[in-house]
Backbone bond lengths (Angstrom), bond angles and torsions (degrees), N, CA, C in turn:
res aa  C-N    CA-C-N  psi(-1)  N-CA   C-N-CA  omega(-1)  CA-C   N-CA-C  phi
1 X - - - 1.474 - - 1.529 109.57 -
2 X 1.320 111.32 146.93 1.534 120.34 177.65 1.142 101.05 -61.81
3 X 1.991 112.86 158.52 1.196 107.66 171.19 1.634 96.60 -99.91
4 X 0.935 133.24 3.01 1.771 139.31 175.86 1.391 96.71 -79.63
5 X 1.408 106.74 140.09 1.270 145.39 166.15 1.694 104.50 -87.82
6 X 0.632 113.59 -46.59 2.103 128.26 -177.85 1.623 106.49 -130.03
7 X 1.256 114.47 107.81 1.290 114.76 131.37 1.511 136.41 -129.06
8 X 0.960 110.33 119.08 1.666 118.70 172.72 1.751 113.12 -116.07
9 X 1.470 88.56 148.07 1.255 125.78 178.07 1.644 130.50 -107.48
10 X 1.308 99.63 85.97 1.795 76.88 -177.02 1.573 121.59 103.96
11 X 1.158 109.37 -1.81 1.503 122.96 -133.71 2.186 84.16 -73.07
12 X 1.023 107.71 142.34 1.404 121.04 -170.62 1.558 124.73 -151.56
13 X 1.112 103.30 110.48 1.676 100.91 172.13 1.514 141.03 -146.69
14 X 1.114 118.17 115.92 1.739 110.34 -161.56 1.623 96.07 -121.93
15 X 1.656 78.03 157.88 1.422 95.06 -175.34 1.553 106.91 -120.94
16 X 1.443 136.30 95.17 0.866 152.02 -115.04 1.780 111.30 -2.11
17 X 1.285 127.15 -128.46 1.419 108.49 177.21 0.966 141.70 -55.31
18 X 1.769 115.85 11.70 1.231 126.39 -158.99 1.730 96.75 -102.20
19 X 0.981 116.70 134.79 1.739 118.99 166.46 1.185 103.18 -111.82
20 X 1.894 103.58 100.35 1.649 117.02 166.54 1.454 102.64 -59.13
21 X 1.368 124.75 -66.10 1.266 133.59 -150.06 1.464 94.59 -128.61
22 X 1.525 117.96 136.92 1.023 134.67 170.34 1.140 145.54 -133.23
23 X 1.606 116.45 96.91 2.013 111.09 -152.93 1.444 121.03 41.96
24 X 1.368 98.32 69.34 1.891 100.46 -166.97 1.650 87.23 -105.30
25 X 1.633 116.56 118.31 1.650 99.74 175.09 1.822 71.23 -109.66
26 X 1.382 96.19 165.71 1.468 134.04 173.01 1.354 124.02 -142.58
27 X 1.261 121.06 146.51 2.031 129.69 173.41 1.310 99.89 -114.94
28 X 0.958 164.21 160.68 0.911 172.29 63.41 1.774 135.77 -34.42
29 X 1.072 118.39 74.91 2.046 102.34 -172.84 1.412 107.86 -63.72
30 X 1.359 111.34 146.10 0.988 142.86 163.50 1.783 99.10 -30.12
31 X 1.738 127.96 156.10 1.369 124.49 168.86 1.629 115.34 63.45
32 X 1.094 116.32 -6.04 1.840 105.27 -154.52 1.886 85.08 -97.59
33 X 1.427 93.50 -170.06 1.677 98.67 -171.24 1.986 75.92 -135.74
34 X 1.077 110.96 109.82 1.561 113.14 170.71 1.482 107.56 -100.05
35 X 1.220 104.98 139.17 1.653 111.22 167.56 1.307 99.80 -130.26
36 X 2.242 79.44 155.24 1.721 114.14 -179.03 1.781 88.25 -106.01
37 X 1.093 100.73 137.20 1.392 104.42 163.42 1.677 110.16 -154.12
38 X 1.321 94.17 143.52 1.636 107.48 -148.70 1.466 123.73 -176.87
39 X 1.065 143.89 139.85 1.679 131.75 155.19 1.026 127.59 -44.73
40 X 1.243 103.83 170.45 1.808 118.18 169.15 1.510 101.14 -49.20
41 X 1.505 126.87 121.24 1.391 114.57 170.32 1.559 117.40 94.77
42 X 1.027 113.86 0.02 1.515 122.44 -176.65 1.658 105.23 -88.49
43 X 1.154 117.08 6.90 1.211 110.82 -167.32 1.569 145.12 92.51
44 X 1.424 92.32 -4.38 1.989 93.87 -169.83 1.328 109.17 -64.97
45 X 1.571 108.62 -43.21 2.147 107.38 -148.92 2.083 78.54 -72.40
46 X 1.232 131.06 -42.46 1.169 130.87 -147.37 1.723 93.26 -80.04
47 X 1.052 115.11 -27.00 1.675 105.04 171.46 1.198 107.60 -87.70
48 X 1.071 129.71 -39.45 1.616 108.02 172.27 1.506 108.99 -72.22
49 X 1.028 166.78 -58.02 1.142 169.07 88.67 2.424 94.44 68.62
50 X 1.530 89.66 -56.19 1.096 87.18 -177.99 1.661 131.27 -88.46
51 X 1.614 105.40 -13.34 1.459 134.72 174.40 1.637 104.83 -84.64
52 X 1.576 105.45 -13.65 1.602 86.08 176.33 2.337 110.04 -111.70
53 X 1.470 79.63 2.72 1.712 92.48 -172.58 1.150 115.96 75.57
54 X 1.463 109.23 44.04 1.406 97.94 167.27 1.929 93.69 -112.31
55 X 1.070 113.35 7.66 1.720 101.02 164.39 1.596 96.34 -145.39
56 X 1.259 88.78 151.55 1.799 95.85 172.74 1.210 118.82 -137.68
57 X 2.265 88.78 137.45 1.291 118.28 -140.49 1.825 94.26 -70.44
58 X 1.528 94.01 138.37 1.423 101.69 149.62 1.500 141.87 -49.68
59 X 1.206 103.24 -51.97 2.489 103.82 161.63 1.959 79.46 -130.63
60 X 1.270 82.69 -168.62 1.586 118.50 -170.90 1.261 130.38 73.24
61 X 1.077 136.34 -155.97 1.576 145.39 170.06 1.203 113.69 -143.83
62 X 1.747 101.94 149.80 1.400 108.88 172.68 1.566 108.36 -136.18
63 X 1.155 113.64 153.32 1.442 129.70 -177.40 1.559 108.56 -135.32
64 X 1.233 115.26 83.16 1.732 109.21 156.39 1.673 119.73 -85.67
65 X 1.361 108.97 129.09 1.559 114.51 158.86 1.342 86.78 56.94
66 X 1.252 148.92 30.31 1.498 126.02 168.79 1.361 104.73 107.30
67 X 1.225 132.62 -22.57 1.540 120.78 -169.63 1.729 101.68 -126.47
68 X 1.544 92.65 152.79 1.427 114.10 -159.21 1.740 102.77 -89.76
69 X 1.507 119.04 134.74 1.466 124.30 -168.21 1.595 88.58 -104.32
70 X 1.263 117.40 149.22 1.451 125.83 -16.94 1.549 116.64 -80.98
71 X 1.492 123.98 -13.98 1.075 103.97 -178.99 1.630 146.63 -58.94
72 X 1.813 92.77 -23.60 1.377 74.71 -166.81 1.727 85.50 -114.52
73 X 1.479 128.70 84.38 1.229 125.89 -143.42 1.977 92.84 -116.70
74 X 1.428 81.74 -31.59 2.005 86.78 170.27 1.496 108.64 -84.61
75 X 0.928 147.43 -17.57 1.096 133.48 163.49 1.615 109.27 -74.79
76 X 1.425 145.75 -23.16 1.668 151.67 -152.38 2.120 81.15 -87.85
77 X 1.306 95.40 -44.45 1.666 98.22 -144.24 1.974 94.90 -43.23
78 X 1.375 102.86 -56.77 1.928 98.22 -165.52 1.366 108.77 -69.26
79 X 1.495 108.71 24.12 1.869 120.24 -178.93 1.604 94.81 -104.60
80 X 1.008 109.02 -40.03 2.168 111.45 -147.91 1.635 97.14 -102.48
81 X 1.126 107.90 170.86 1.546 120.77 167.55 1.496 101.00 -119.70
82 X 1.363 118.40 179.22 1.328 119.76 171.85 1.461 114.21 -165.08
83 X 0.996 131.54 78.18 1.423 119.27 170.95 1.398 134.64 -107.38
84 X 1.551 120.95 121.71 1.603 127.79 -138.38 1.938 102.15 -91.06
85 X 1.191 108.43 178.80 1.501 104.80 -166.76 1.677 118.29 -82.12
86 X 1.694 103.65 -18.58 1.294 115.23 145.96 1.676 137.27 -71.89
87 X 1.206 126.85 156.16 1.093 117.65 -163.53 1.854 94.04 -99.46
88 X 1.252 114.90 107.55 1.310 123.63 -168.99 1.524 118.65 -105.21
89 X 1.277 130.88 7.03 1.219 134.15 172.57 2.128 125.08 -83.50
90 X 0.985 117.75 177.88 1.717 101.08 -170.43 0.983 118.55 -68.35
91 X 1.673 154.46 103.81 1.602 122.57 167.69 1.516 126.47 -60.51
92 X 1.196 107.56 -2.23 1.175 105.43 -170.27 1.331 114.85 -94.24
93 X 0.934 132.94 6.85 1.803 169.52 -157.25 1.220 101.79 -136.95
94 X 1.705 102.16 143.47 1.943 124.11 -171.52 1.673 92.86 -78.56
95 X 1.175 109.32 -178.34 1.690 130.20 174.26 2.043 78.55 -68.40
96 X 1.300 105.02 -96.00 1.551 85.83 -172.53 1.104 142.33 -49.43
97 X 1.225 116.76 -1.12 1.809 104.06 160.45 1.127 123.23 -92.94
98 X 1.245 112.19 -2.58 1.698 136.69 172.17 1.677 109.80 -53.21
99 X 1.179 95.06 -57.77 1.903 134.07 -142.39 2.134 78.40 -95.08
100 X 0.989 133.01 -75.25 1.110 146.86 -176.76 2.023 107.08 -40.88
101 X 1.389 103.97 -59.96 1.306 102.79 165.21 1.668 130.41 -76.06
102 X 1.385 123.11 -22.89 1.078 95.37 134.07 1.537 154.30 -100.02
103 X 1.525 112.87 21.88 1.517 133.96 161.80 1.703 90.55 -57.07
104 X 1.347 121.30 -72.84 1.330 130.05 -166.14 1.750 105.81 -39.07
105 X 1.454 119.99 -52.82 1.370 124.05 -167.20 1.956 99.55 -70.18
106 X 0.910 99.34 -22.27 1.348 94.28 -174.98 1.423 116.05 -89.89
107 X 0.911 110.15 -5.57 1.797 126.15 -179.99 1.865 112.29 68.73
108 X 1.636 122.89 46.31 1.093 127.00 156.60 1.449 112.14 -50.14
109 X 1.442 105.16 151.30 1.290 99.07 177.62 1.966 96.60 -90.27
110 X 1.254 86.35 148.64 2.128 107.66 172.69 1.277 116.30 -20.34
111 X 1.449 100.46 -64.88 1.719 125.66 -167.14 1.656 106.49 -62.00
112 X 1.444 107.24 -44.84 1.480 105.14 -176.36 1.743 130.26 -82.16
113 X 1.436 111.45 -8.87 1.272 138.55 -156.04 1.691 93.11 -75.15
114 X 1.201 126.87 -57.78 1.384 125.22 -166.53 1.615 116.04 -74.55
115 X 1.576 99.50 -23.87 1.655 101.57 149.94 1.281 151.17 -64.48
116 X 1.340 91.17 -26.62 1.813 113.26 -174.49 1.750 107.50 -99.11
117 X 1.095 114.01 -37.01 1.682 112.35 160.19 1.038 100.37 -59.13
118 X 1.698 142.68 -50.24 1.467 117.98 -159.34 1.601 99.78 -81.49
119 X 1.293 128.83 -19.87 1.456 111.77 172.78 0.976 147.23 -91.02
120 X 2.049 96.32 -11.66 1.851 115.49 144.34 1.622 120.86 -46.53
121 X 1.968 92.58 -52.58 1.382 92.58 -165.51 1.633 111.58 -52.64
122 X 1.177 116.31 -38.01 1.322 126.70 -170.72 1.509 121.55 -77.99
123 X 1.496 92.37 -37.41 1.796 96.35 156.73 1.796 122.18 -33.22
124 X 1.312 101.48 -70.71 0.985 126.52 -169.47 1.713 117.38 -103.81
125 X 1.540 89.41 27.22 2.026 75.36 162.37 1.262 125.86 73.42
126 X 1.375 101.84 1.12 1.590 98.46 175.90 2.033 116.67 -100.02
127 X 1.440 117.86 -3.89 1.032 92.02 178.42 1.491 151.78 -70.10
128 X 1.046 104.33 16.60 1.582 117.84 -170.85 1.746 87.25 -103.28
129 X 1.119 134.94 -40.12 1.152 132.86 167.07 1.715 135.85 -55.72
130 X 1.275 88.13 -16.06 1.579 99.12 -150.13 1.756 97.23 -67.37
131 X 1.494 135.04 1.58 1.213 103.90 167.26 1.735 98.04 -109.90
132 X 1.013 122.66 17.94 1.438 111.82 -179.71 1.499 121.50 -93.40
133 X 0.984 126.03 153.05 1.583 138.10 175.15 1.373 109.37 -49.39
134 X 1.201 109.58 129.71 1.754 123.81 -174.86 1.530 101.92 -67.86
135 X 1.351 118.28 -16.33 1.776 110.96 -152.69 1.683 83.44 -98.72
136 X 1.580 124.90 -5.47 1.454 112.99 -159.82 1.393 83.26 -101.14
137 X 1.629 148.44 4.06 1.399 131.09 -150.07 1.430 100.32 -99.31
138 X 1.671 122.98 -176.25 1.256 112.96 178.59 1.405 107.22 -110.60
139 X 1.201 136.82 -177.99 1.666 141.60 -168.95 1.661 103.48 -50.42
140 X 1.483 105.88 -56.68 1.827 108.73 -178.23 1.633 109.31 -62.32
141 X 1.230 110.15 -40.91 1.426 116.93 -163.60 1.962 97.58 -72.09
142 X 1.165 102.99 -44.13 1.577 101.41 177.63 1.916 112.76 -79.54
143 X 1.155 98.08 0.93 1.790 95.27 -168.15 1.910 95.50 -98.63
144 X 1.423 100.97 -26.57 1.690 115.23 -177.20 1.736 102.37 -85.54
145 X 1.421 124.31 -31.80 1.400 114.81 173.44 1.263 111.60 -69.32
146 X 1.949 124.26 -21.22 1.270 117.42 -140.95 1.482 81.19 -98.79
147 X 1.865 130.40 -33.62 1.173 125.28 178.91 1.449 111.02 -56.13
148 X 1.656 128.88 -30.36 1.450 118.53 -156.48 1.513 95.27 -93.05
149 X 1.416 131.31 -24.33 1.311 142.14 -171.01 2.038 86.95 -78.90
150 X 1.130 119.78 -40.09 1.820 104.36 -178.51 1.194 106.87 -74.48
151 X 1.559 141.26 -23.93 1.205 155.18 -119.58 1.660 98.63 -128.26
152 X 1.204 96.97 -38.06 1.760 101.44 -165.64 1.644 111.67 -28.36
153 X 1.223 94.96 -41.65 2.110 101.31 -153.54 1.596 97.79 -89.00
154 X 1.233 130.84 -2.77 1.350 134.28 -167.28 1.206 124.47 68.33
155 X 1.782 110.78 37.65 1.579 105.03 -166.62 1.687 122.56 -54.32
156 X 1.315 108.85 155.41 1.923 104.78 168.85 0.998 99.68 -88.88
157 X 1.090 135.19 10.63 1.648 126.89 179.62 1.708 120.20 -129.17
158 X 0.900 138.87 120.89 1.760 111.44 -169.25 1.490 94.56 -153.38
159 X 1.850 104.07 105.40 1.509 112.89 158.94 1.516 123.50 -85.34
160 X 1.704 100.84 135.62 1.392 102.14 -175.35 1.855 100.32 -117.47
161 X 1.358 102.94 107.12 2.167 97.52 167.02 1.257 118.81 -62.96
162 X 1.345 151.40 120.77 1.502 154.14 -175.51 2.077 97.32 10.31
163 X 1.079 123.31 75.37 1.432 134.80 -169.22 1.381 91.90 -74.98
164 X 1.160 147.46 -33.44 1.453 164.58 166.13 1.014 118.39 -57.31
165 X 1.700 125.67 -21.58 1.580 91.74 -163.50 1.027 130.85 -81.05
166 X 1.421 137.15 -23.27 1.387 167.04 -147.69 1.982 98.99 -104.80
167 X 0.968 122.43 7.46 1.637 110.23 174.14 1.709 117.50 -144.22
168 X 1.291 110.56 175.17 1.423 84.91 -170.05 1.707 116.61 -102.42
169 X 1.067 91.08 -150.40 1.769 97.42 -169.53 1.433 119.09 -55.59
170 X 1.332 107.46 -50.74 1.710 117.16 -173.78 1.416 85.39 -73.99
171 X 1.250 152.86 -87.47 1.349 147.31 -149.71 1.799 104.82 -60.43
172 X 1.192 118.52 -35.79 1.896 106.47 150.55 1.189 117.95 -46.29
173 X 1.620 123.96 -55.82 1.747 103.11 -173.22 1.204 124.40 -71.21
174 X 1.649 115.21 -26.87 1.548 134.05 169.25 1.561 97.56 -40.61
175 X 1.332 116.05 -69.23 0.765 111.03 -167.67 1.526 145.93 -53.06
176 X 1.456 96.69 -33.90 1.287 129.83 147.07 1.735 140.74 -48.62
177 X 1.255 87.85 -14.21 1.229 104.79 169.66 1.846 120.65 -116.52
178 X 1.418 80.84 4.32 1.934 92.70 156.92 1.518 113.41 -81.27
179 X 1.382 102.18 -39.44 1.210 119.27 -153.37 2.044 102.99 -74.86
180 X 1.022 105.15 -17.35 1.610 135.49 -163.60 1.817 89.47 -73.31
181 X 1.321 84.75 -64.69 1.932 116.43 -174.24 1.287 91.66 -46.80
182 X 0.908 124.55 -78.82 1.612 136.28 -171.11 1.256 106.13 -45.20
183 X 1.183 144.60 -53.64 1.395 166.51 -172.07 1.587 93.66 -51.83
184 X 1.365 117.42 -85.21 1.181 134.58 153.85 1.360 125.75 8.79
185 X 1.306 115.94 -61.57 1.148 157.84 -138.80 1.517 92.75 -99.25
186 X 1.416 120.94 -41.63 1.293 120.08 -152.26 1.200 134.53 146.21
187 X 1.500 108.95 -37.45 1.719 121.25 -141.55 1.542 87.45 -101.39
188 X 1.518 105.17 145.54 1.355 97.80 154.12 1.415 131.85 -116.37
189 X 1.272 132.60 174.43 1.554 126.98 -152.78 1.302 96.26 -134.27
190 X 1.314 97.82 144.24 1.906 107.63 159.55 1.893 88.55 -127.17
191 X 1.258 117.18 142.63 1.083 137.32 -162.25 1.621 112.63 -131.52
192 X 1.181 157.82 -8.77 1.322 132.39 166.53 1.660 115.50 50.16
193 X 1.158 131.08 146.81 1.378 145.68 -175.45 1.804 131.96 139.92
194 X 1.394 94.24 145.16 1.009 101.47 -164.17 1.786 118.79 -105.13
195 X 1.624 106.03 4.96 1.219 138.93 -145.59 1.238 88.59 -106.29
196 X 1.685 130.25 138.17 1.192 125.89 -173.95 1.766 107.67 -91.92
197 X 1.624 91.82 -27.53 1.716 108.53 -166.31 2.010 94.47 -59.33
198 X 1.640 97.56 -55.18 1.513 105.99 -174.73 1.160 122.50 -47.56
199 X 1.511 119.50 -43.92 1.497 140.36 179.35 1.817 100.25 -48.73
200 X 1.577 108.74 -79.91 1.445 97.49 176.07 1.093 122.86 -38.41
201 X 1.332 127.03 -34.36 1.888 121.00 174.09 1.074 110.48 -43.19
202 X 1.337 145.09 -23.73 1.430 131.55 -128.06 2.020 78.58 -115.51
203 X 1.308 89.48 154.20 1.824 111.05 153.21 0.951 133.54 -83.85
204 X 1.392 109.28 4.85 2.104 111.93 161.72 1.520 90.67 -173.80
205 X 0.924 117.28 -177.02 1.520 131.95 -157.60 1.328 120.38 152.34
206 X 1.663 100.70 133.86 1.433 119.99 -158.92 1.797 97.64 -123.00
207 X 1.227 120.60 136.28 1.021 149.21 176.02 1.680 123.64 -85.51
208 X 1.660 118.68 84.73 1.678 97.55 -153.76 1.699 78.47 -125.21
209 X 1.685 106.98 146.34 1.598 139.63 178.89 1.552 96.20 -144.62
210 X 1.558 101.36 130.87 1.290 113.91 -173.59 1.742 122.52 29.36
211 X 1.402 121.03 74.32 1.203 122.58 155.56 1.810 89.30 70.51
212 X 1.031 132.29 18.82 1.328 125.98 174.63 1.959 136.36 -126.87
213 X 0.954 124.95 89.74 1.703 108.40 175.31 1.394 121.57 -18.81
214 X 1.376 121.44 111.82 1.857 104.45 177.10 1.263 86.56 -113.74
215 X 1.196 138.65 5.91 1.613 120.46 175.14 1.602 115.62 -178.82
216 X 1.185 136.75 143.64 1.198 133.19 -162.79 1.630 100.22 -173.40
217 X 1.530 94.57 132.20 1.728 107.59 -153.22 1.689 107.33 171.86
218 X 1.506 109.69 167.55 1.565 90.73 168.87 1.678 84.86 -91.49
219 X 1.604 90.47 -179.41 1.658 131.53 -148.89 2.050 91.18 -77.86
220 X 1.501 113.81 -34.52 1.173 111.29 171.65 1.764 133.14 -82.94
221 X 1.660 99.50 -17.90 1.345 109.46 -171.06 1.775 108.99 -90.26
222 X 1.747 96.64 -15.82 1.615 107.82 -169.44 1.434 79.94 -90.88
223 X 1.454 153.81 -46.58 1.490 129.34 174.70 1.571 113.45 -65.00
224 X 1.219 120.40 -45.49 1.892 95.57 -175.78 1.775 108.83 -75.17
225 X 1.421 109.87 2.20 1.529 91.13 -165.75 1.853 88.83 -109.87
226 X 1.337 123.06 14.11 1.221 115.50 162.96 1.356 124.93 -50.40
227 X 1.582 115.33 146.66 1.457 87.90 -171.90 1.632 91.99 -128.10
228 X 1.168 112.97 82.16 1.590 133.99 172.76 1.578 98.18 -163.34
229 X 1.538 97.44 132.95 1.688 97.05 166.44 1.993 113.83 -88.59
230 X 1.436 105.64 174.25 1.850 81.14 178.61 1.644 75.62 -144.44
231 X 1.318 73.40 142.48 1.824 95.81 -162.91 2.523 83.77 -111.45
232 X 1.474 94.74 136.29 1.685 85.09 156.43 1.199 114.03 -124.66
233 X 1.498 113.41 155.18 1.376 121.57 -149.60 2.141 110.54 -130.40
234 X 1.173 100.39 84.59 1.886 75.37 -177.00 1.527 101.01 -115.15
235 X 1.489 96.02 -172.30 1.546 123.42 -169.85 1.548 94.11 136.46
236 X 1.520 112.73 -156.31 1.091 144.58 -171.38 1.075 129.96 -89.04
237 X 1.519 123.11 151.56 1.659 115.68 -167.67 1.469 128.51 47.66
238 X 0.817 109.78 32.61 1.804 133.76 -178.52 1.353 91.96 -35.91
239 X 1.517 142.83 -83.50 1.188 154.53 -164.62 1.466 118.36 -42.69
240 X 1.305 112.02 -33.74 1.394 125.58 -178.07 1.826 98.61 -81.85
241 X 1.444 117.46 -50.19 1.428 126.94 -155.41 2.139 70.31 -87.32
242 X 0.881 160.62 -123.99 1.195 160.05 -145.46 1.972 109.70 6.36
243 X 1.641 102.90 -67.40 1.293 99.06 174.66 1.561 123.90 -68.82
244 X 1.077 115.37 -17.99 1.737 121.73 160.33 1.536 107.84 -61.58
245 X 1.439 125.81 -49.40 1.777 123.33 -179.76 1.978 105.91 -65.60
246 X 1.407 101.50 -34.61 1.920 91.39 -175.17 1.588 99.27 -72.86
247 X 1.533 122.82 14.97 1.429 105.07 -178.23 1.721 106.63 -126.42
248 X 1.514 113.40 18.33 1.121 140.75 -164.25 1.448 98.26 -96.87
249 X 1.393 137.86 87.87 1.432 130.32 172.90 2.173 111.69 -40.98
250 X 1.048 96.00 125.48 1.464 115.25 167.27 1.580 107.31 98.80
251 X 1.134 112.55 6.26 2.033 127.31 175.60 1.425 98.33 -96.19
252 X 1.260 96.87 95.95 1.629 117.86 -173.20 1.486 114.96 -78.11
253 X 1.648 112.85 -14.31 1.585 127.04 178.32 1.471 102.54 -177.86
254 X 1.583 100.43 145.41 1.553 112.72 160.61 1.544 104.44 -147.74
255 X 1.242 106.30 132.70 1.614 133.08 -167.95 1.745 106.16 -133.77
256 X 1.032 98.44 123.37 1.995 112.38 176.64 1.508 97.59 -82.26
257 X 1.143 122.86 140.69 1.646 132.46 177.19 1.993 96.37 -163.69
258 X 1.707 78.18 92.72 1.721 93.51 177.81 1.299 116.57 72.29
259 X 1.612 129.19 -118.11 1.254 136.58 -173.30 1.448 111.26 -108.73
260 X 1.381 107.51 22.20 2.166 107.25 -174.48 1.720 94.70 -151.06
261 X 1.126 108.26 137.29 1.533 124.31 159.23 1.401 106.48 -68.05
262 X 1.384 129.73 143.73 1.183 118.81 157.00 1.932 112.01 -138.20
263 X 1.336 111.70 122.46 1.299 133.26 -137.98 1.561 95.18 -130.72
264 X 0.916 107.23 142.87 1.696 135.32 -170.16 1.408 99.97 -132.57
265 X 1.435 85.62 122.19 1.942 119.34 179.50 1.472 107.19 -116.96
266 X 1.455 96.97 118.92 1.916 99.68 171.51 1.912 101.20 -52.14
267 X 1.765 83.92 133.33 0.991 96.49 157.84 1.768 157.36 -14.98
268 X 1.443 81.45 -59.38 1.582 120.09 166.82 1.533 98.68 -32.17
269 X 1.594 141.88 -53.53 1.124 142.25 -142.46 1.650 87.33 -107.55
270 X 1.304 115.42 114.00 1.200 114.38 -171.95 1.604 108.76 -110.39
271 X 1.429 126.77 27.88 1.618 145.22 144.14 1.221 96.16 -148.86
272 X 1.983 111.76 99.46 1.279 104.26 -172.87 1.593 95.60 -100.14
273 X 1.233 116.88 7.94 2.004 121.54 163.87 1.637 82.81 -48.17
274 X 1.116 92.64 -81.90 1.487 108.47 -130.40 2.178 96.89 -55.18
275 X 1.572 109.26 -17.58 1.090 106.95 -160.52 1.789 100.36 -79.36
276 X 1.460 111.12 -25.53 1.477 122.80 -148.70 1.853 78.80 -81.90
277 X 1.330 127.38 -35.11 0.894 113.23 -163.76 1.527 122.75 -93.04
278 X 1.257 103.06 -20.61 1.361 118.96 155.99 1.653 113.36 -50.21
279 X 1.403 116.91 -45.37 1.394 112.19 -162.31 1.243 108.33 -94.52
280 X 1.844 110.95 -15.63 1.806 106.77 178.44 1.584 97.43 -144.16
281 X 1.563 107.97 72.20 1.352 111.61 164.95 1.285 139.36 -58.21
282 X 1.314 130.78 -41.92 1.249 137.16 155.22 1.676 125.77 -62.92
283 X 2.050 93.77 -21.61 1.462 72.71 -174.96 1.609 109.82 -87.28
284 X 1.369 111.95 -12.45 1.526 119.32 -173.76 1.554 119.23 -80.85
285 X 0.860 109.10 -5.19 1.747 127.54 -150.12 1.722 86.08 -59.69
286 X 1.221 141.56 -55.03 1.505 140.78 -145.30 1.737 87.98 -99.62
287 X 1.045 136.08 -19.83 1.542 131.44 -154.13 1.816 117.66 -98.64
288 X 0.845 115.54 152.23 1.528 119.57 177.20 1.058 131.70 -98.64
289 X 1.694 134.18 112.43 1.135 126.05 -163.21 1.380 118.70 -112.26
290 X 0.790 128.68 129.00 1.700 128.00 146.86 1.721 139.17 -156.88
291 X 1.520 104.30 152.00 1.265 96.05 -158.36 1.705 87.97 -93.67
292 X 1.887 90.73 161.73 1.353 124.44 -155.86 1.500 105.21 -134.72
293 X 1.697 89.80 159.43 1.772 90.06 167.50 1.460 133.13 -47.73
294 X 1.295 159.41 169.47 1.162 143.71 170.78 2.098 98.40 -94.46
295 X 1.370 91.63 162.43 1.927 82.23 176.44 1.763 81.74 -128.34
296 X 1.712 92.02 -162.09 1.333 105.41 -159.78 1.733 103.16 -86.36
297 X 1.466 100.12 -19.17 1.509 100.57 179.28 1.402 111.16 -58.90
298 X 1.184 102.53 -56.64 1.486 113.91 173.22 1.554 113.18 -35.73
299 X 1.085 116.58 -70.02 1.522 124.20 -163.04 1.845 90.56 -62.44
300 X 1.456 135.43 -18.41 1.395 114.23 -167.88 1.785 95.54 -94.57
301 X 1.558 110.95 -15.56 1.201 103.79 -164.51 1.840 97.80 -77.53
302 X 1.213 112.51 -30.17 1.359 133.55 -167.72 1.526 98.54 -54.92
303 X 1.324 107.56 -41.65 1.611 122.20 -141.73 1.550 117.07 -110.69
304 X 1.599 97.74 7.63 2.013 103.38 -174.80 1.957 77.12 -158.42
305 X 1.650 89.15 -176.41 1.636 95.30 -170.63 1.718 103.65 -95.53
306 X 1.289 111.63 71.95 1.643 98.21 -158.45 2.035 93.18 -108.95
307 X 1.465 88.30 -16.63 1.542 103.52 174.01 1.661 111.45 -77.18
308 X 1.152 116.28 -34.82 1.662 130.93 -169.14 1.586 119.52 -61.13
């Protein structure tokens, strides 16, 4: 047996002239928490969409858990979880009739069903809730029912679409630290996001702009193997000294973050201090330089046209 959880080949899909997805191959190991991270339109909801068989790909191949998409796509389903970036379950229905109706769709057995809701509910914080209406809950409280409602059947597989976007920070890392549990546990994740903090969480991560992979690696090897240094730069008049660096041949980006520019130098210049100042002496003369770690922004700006 493979040790991949996901592999695709090729994976391709348009919607009339439009190319959502384009020759996207992927590996996936077994256990890991993989992230898509990307824009609006970059392709994530439409590759998972197609990795779980609910669309079928135009060329390529897919392999989940052992079985081949699309054919054997009804047999994958009582394997995977899936929960989308909308909150798609009933409001008009309690936390437990939620959790209960889909035990039923999934074919739990009877006997075990009233056990495993009470140890979701409790997993995740919902029991004080559990007879209230889903439509009355708040963003975390509905983003934690929507995980135990994907979770119920114990899938080995569990897709999450930007599950984050809609709540705030403290109820993101909470959440994130379900996802850890689960991980832990076994399960593996494909994750979606648009969040730079979330992206580094992950144990590998793929980089997709227009229907395309621009990078795939873990979250630490895609920052040291960047190949731009990022020099930061403060003092005064930032805005003025900013459009002077985008006219600096080999300053691949400059971005303001608070009281410091922080600017990316091709590689190539291997003391890009000493180079930035060589090439804009007068304008640097009052300012402070030094080079820094690279982050993940960096490596996405590096890695799609977000610099262009």
């Amino acid at each position: 047996m493979t040790n991949a959880a996901i592999d695709a080949s090729g994976l391709t899909r348009r919607f009339g002239s439009y190319t959502a997805v384009d020759h996207l191959d992927l590996h996936i190991p077994r256990g890991c928490i993989y992230g898509f991270l990307g824009p609006n339109g970059s392709g994530k909801s439409t590759s998972i969409r197609l990795l779980t068989g609910l669309l079928t790909p135009d060329e390529g191949t897919v392999n989940i858990l052992g079985l081949q998409l699309p054919r054997q796509a009804e047999e994958l389903r009582g394997r995977i979880g899936y929960m989308t970036q909308k909150f798609s379950l009933f409001g008009d229905l309690t936390l437990q009739e939620n959790l209960q109706f889909i035990a039923r769709i999934y074919g739990l057995p009877r006997k075990g069903i009233k056990a495993r809701i009470a140890d979701l509910l409790e997993r995740y914080d919902l029991t004080r809730q559990s007879k209230q209406l889903a439509d009355t809950l708040s963003g975390g409280q509905k983003q934690r029912l929507a995980l135990a409602a994907a979770t119920i059947h114990n899938p080995e597989l569990l897709f999450l679409d930007e599950p984050t976007s809609a709540v705030d920070p403290e109820n993101r890392r909470d959440f994130w630290e379900k996802l850890f549990d689960l991980s832990d546990a076994g399960t593996t994740i494909l994750v979606s996001t648009h969040y730079m903090d979330e992206a580094e969480r992950c144990h590998y991560l793929a980089i997709l702009e227009t229907g395309r992979k621009r990078a795939d690696d873990t979250p630490q090897n895609l920052m040291q193997n960047m190949s731009a240094n990022v020099v930061e730069i403060s003092g005064n008049s930032l805005r003025r000294l900013k459009q002077q660096l985008l006219l600096t041949p080999d300053v691949i980006s400059v971005a303001q973050q608070g009281i410091r520019l922080r600017v990316l130098v091709d590689k190539g210049h291997t003391d890009p201090l000493s180079w930035l100042r060589a090439e804009c002496p007068a304008s640097l003369n009052d300012y402070q330089l030094a080079v820094v770690r690279p982050s993940l922004e960096d490596v996405f700006v590096m890695s799609t046209g977000a610099h262009r």
